[in-house]
C-alpha positions as CSV (number, residue, x, y, z in Angstrom):
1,X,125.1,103.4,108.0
2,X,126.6,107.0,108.0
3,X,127.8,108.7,104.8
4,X,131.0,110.6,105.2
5,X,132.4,113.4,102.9
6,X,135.1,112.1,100.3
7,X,137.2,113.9,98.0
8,X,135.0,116.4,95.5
9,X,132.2,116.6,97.8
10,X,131.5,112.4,97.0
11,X,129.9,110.3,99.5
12,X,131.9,107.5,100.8
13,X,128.7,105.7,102.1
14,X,126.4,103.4,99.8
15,X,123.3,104.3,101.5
16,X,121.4,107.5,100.5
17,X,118.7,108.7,98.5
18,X,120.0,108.6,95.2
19,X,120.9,105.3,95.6
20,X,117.3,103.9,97.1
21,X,115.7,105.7,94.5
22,X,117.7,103.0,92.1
23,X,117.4,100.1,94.1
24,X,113.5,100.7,93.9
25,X,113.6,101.4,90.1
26,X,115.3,98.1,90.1
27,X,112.3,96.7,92.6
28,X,110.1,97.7,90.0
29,X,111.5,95.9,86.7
30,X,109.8,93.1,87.1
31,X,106.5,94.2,88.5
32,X,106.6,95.8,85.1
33,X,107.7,93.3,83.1
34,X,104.6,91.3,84.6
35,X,102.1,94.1,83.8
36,X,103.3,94.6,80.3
37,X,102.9,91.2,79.2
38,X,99.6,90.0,81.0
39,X,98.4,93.3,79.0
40,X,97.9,95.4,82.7
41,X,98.6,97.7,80.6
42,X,97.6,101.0,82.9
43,X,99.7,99.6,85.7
44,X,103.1,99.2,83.3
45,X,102.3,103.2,82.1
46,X,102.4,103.9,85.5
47,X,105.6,101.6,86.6
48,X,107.3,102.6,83.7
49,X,106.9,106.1,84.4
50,X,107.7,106.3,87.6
51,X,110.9,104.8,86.6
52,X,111.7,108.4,84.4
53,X,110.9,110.7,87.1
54,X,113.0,108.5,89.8
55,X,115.8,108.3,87.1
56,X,115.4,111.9,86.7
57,X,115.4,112.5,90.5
58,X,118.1,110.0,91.6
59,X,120.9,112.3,89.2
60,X,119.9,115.1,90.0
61,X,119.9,114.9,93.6
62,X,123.1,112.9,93.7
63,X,124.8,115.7,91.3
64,X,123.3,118.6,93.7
65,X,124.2,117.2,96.9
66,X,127.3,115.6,96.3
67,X,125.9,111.9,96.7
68,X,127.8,110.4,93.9
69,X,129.0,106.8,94.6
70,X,130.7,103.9,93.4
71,X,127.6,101.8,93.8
72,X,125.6,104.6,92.6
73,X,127.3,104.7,89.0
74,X,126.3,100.9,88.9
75,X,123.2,100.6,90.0
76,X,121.4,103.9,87.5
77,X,122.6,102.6,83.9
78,X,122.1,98.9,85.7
79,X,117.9,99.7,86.0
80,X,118.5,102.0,82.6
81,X,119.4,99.1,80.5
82,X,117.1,96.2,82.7
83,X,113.8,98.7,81.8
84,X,115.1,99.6,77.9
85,X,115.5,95.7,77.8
86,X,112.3,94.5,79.8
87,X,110.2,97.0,77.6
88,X,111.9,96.3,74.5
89,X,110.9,92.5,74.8
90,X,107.6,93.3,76.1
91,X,106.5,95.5,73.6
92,X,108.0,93.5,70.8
93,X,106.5,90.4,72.3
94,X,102.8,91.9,71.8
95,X,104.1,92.7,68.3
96,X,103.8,96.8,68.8
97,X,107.3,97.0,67.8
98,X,109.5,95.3,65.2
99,X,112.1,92.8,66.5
100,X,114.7,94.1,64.5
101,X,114.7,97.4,66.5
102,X,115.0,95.1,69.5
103,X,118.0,93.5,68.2
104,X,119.6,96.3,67.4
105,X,119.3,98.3,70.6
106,X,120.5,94.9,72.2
107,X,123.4,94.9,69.7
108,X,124.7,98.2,70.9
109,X,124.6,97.4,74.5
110,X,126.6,94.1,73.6
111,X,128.9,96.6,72.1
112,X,129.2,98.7,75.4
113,X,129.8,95.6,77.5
114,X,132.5,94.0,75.2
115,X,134.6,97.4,76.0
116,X,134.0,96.8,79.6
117,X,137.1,93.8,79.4
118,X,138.9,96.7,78.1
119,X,138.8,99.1,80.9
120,X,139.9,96.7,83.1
121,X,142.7,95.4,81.3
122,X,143.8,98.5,81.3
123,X,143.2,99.5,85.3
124,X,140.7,102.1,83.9
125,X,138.1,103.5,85.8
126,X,134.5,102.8,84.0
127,X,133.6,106.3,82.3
128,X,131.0,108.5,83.9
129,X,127.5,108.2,82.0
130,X,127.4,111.1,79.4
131,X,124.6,113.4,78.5
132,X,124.3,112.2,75.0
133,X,123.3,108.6,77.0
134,X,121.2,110.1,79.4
135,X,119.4,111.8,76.8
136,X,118.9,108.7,74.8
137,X,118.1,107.1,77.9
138,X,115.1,110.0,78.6
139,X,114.1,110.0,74.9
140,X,113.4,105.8,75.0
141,X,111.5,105.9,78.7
142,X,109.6,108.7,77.4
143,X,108.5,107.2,74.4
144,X,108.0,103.2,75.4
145,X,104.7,104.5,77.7
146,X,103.6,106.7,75.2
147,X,103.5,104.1,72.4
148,X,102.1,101.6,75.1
149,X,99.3,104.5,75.8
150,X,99.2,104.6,71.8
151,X,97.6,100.8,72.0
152,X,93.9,102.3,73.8
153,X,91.7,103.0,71.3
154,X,90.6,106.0,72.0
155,X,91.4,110.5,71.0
156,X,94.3,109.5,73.5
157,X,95.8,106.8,72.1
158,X,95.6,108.2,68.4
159,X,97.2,111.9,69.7
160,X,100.1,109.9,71.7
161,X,101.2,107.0,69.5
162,X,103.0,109.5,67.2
163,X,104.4,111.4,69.8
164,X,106.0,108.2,71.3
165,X,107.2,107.2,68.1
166,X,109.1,110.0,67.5
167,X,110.4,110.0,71.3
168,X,111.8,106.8,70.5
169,X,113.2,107.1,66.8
170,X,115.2,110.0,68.0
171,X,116.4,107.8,71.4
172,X,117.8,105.5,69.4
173,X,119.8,107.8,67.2
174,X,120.8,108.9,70.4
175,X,121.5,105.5,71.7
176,X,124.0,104.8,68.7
177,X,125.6,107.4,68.9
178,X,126.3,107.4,72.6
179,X,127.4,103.9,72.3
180,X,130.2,105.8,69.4
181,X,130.4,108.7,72.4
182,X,131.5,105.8,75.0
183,X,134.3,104.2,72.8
184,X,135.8,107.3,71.9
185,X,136.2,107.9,75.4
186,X,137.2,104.3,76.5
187,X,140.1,104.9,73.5
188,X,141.1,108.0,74.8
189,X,141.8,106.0,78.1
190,X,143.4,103.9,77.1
191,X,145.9,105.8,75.3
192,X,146.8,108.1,77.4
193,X,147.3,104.5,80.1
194,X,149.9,103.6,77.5
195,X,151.5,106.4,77.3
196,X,152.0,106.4,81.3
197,X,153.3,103.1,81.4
198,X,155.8,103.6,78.5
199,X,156.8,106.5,80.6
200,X,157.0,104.5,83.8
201,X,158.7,101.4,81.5
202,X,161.1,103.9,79.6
């Protein structure tokens, strides 16, 4: 399938780059998922990783070459939130994190999707993924390996587990607070939808 030029340099086709690079990070949940709980742990660094560079890639390249699609803005926060989730539980299943931190990033992306009935009520389009949510997003894959690192006990381990810790502290401010970033938006939407159809209706 050919991709053909749509309106602000957008790509009307689905297949392309950007767009295999997320369907493989999506491939790759749960290979990692596997690895992280049968303690492979070297294997889920690695997945996990991979995962943050091909996230990093798959934006980028889609940004710089006008391959932005419809499927595209689906399928990157889709393998986002499936790895934040799969390493959340994996971690916290191996008791390396608390389960209250778990529940409360799952609480926010509960709060995300509840808005989602919104949009559409309202014929809105979803909003594009901010950087205050990709950062969080960077901040979280960045830290999860490096606390998972943090578990050898060895000069590594004891250098890195800190270092992942604070990676993820300050991804889930970040988190939070793009969650507050995304409802601001979705309201903003919405009003300014009501205002055209009591323009339309008056």
């Amino acid at each position: 399938m050919s991709s053909t030029a749509g309106r602000g340099g957008r790509q009307r086709g689905v297949v392309n780059v950007p767009n295999l690079l997320s369907g493989l990070r999506l491939v790759g949940v749960p290979l990692f998922l596997w690895a992280i709980l049968t303690h492979q742990d070297v294997l889920a660094v690695v997945v996990l990783m991979a995962s943050g560079v091909s996230d990093y890639l798959d934006g980028k390249i889609a940004r710089h070459y006008g391959l932005i699609t419809e499927l595209g803005k689906y399928l990157d926060p889709l393998a986002d939130r499936l790895y934040i989730a799969s390493t959340l539980f994996g971690l916290a299943w191996r008791e390396i994190i608390p389960w209250w931190l778990v529940l409360g990033l799952v609480a926010r992306d509960a709060f995300v999707l509840g808005l989602y009935p919104v949009v559409r009520s309202y014929q809105l389009p979803v909003p594009p993924v901010h950087f205050i949510g990709k950062a969080a997003t960077f901040n979280l894959l960045c830290g999860f390996p490096l606390i998972l690192l943090g578990q050898f006990d060895n000069w590594l381990g004891a250098a890195v587990l800190p270092i992942g810790w604070a990676f993820t502290w300050w991804g889930t401010g970040l988190y939070v607070l793009g969650a507050a970033v995304y409802a601001w938006q979705v309201g903003v939407m919405v009003a300014q939808r009501r205002r055209q159809w009591q323009a339309v209706g008056g």
